[in-house]
PLY file of the C-alpha trace (Angstrom):
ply
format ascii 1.0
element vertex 362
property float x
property float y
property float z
element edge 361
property int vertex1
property int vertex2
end_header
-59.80 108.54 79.81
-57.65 110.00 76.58
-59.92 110.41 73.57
-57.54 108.62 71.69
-58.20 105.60 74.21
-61.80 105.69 74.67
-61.73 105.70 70.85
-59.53 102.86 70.63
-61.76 100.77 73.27
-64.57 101.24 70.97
-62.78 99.77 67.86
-61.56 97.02 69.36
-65.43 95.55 71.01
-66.66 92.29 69.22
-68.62 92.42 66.46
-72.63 90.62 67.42
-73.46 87.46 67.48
-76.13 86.35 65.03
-77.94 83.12 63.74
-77.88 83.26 59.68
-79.43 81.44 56.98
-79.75 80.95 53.28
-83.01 81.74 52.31
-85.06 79.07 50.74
-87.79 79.04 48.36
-91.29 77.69 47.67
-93.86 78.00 45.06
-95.44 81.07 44.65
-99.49 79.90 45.51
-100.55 78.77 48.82
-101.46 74.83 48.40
-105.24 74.50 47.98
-106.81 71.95 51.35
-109.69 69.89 51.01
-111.54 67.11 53.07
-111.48 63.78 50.90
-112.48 59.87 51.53
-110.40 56.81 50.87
-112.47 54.70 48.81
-111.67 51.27 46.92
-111.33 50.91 43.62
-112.31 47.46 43.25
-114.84 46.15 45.72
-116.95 42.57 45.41
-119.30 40.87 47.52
-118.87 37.47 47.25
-122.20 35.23 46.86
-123.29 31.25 45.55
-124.74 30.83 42.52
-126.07 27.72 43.46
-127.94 26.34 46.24
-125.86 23.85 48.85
-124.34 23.12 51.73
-120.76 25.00 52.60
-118.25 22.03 52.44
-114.73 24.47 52.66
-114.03 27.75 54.17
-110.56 28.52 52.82
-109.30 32.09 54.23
-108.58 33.55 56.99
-110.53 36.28 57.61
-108.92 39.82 57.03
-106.32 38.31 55.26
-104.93 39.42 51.19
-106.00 37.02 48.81
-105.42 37.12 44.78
-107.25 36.29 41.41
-108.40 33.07 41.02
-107.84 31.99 44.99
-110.30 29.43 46.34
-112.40 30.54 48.71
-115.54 28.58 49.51
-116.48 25.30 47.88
-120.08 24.03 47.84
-120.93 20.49 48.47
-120.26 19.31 44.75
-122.23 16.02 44.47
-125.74 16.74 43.60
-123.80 18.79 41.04
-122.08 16.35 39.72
-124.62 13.72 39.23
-126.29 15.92 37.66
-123.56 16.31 35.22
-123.30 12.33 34.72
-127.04 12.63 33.95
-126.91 15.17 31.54
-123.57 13.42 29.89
-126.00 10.36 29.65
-128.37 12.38 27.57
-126.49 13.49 25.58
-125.07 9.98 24.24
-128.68 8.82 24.19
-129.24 11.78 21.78
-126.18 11.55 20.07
-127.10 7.64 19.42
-130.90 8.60 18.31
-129.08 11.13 15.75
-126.91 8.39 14.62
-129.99 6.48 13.93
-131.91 8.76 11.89
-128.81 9.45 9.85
-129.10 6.42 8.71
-132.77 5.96 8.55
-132.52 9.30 6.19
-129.52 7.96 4.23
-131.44 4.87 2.94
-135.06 6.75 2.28
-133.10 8.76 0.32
-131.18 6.11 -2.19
-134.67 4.72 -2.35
-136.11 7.63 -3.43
-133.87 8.19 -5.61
-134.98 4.24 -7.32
-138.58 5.18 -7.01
-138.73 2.60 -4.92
-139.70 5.39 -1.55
-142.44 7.98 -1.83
-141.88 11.70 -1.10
-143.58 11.45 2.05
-141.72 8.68 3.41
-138.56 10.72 2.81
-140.04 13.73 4.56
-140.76 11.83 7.60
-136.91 10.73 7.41
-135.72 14.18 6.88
-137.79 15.18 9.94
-136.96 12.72 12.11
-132.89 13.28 11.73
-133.89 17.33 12.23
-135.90 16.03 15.75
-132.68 13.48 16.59
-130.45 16.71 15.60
-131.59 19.41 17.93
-132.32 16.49 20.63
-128.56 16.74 20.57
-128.03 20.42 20.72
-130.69 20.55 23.60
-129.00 17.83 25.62
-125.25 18.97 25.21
-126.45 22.29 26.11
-128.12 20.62 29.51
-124.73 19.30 29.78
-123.17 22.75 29.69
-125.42 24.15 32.10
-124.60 21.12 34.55
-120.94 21.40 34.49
-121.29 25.13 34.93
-122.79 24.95 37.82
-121.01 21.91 39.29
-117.73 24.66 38.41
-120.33 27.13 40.68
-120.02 24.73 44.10
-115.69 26.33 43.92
-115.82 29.99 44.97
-112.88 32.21 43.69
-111.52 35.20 44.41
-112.53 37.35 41.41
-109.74 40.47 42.26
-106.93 40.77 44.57
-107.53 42.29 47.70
-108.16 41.85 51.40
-111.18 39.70 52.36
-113.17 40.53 55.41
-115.78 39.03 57.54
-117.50 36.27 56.34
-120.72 35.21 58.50
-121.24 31.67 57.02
-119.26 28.43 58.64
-118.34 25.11 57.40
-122.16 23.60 57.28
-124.54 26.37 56.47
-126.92 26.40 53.57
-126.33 29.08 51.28
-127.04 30.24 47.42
-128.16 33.45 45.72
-130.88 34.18 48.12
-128.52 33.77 51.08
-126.84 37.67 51.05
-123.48 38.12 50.84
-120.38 35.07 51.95
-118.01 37.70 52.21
-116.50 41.30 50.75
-113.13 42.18 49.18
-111.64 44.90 48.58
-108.70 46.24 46.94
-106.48 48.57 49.02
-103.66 48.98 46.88
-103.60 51.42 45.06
-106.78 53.20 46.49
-108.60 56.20 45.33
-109.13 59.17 47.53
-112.36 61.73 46.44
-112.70 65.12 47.16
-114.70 67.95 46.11
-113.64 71.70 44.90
-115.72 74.52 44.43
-116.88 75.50 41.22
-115.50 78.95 41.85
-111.70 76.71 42.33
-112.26 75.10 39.02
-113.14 78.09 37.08
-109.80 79.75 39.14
-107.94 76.47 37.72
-109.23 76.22 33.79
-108.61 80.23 33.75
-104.60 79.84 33.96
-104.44 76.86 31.29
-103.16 78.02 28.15
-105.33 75.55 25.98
-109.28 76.60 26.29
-110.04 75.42 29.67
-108.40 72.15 29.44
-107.15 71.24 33.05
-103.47 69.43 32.64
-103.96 66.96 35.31
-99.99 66.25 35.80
-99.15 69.57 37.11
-100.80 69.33 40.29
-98.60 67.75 42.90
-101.20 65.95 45.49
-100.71 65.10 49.32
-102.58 63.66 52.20
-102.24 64.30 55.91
-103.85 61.70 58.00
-105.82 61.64 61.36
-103.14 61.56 63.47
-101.53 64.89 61.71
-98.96 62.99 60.06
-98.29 63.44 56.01
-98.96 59.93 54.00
-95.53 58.89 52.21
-96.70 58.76 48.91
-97.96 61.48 46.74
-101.19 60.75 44.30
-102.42 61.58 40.64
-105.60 62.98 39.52
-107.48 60.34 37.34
-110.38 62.64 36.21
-112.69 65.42 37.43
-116.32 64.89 37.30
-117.97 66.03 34.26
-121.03 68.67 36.05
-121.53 70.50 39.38
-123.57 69.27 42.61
-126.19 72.00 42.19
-127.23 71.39 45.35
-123.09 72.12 46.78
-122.09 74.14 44.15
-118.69 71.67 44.11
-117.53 68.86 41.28
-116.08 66.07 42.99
-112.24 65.08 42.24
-110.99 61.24 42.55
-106.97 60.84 42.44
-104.91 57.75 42.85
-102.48 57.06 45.53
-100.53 53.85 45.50
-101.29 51.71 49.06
-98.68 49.13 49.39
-98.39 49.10 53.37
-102.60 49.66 53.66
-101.84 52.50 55.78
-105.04 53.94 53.58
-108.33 52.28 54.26
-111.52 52.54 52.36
-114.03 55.32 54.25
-111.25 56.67 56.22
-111.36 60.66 55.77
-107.93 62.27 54.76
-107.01 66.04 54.69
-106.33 66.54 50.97
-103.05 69.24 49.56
-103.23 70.24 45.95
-100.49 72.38 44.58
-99.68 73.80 41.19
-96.35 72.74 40.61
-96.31 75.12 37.94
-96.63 78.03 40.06
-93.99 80.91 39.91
-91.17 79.92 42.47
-90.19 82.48 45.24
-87.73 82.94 47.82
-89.24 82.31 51.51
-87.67 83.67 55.13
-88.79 82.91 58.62
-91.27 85.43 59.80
-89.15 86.57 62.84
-86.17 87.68 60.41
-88.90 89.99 59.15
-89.03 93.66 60.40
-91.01 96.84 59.91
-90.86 100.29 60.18
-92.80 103.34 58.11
-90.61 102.54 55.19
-92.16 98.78 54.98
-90.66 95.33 55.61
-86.59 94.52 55.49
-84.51 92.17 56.46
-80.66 92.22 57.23
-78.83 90.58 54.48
-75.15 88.58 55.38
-71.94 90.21 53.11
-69.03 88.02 51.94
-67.29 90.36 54.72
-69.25 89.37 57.38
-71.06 92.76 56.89
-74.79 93.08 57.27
-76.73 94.75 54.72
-80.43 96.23 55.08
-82.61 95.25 52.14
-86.54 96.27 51.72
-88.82 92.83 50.89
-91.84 92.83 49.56
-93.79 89.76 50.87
-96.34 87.54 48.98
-98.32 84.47 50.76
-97.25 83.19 54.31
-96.16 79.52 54.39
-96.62 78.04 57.72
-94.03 80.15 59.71
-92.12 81.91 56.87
-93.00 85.10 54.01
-92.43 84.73 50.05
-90.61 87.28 49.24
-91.42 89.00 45.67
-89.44 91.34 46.08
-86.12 91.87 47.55
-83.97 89.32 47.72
-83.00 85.84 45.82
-83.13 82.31 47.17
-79.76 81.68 48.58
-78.68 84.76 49.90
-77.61 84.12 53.35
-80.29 86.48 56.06
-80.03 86.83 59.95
-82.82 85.23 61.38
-81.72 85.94 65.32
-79.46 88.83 67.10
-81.75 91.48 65.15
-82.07 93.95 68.01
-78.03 93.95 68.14
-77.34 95.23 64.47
-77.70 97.81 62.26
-77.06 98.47 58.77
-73.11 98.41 57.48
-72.52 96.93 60.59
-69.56 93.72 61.22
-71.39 90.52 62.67
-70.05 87.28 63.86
-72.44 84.81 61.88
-73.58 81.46 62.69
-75.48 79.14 60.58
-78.78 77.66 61.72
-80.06 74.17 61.31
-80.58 73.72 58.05
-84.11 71.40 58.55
-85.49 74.52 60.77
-88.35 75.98 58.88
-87.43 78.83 56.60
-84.10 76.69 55.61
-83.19 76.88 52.07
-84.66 73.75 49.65
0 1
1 2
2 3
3 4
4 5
5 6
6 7
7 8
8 9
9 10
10 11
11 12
12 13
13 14
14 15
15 16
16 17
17 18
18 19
19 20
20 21
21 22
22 23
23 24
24 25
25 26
26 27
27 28
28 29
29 30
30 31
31 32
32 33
33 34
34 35
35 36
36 37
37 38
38 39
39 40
40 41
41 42
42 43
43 44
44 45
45 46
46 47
47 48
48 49
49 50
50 51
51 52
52 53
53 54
54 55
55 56
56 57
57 58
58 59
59 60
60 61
61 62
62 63
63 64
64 65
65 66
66 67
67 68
68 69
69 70
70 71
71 72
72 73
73 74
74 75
75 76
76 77
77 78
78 79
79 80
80 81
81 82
82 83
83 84
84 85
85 86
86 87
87 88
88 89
89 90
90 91
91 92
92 93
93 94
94 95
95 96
96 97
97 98
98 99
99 100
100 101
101 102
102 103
103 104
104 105
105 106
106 107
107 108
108 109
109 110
110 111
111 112
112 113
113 114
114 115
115 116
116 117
117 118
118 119
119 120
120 121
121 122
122 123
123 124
124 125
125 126
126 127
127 128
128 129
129 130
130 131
131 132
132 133
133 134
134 135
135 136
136 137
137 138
138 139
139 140
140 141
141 142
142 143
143 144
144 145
145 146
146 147
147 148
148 149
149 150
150 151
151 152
152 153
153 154
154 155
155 156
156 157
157 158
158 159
159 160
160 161
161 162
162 163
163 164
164 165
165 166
166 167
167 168
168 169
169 170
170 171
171 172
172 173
173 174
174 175
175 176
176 177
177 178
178 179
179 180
180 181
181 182
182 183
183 184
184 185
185 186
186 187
187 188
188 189
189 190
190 191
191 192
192 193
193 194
194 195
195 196
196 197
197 198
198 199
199 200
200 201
201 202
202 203
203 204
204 205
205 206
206 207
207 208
208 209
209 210
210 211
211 212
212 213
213 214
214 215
215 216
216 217
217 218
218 219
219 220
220 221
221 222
222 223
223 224
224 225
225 226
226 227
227 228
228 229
229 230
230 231
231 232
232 233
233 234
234 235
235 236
236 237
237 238
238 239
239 240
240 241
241 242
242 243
243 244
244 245
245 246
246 247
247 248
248 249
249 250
250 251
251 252
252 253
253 254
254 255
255 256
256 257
257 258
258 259
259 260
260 261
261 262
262 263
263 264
264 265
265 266
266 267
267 268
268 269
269 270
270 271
271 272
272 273
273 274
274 275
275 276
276 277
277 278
278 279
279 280
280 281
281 282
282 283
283 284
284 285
285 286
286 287
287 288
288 289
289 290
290 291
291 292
292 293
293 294
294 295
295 296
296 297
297 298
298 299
299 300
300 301
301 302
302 303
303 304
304 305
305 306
306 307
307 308
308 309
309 310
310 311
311 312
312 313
313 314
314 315
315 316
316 317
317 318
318 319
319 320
320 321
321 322
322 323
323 324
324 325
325 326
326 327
327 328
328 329
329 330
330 331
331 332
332 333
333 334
334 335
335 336
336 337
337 338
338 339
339 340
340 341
341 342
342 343
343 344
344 345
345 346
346 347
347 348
348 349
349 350
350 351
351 352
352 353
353 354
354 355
355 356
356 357
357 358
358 359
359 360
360 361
């Protein structure tokens, strides 16, 4: 073949396929994993106050109830005699009071004629005081009686999901009798974890104010059992004030709002805490990555459809892509497949990935 055609046969041959993509980015640190616990943050066992037989069972067990719901009611009418009693004595009282009002009244005016000794007004003065707390000791009788005849209704003191209640319609219970039944709240919940004391010296070190940790730049995530990541991300309320001596960790609590109960209290959760302060850098897919004695570069898409080689310095791996800290910017457009067919300066026929493949710009 002609030079001039074997040249012209090279020319002419189609530039490589490739798979492209912008590079995205991530923050700079690697999130920090711990094991943490779902607890509640409002738990009550219910119990009687009083002693009686169970005359309503109102719930369905496992069900939500709210504040001020009824949930068991004790037979009510030894309670409430007991409150006519007391009511009873206390008119007797108030009508003995009455009495020496007026007993007191007239030993007085007399008295006051010299027509009544001293002592016979003492004895009056006494007597009202006697009538007098008579009636302070019956109304408070009264007030004991109708708080306990409010004790025989049984109300829901938070709002929450009840469980399983071992009493019926019919059983004698009161304060010796255990627990009726327990509540708990499950939305929002709190989830507790422990870091190292090592991680919270690591932590205090980078705030700016003497050690104070800024609780709201830490964004928090949970992946559950099954491997999945829970919807909704949480906020640390505090960290403990001294160190388990015994693990050498302080324990964490954060709050994560519940509404579906998807979070139960003692279910384990794998915990994600990331700085969301942290430098951000670009990130690639690992297998756009290459090597050779002069380091690690990638191929970098021109406007021309030209590729570009371009050394990278790479930080922290995330899952299956590199941070880059050096290199290249977030948003430059890389080929991530077709490597082995290109070189530098060399004409490409680029097509774009899917952008929710890892690696993907964000």
């Amino acid at each position: 073949m002609p030079p001039a055609a074997a040249q012209q046969s090279t020319t002419t041959q189609p530039a490589p396929s490739v798979v492209v993509r912008k590079a995205g980015s991530a923050p700079s640190t690697a999130p920090l994993q711990f094991n943490g616990q779902v607890e509640a943050i409002e738990a009550v066992d219910i119990q009687a106050r009083i002693t009686g037989f169970l005359k309503v069972k109102s719930f369905e067990q496992g069900s939500a109830v709210k504040t001020g719901d009824l949930l068991f009611e004790i037979e009510p009418d030894q309670m409430r005699a007991a409150e006519t009693s007391a009511e009873a004595q206390v008119a007797r009282a108030q009508a003995a009071q009455n009495a020496a009002r007026q007993t007191l009244t007239r030993t007085r005016t007399l008295a006051n004629r010299n027509t009544a000794s001293q002592a016979s007004l003492d004895d009056a003065q006494a007597a009202f005081d006697i009538a007098s707390a008579d009636v302070q000791s019956a109304e408070a009788a009264l007030n004991t009686a109708r708080l306990n005849l409010s004790y025989t209704q049984i109300r829901s003191p938070i709002n929450g999901t009840i469980g399983r209640s071992l009493f019926t319609v019919g059983n004698l219970v009161g304060p010796s009798a255990g627990s009726l039944a327990r509540i708990v709240q499950l939305d929002p919940v709190r989830v507790v974890f422990s870091i190292t004391d090592r991680t919270l010296i690591a932590i205090r070190q980078k705030e700016a104010r003497g050690g104070t940790v800024d609780l709201n730049r830490f964004q928090l995530t949970l992946t559950l059992a099954n491997g999945k990541q829970y919807g909704s991300k949480g906020n640390i309320q505090f960290i403990d004030n001294e160190v388990n001596p015994q693990t050498g960790t302080i324990a964490v609590r954060a709050l994560f709002a519940n509404p579906d109960h998807i979070l139960v209290p003692g279910q384990t959760v794998a915990v994600s805490l990331l700085d969301e302060t942290a430098k951000t850098l670009p990130i690639v897919p690992m297998a756009s990555v290459l090597q050779d004695r002069e380091g690690k570069f990638v191929f970098v898409l021109n406007d021309n459809n030209t590729v570009t080689r371009r050394q990278i310095v790479t930080g922290i791996r995330i899952g299956n892509d590199w941070s880059v800290k050096d290199g290249i910017s977030a948003g430059e457009t890389i080929v991530i497949e077709g490597l082995q067919r290109i070189a530098d300066g060399q004409s490409v026929s680029p097509q774009e990935s899917s952008p929710d493949e890892p690696g993907a710009a964000q």
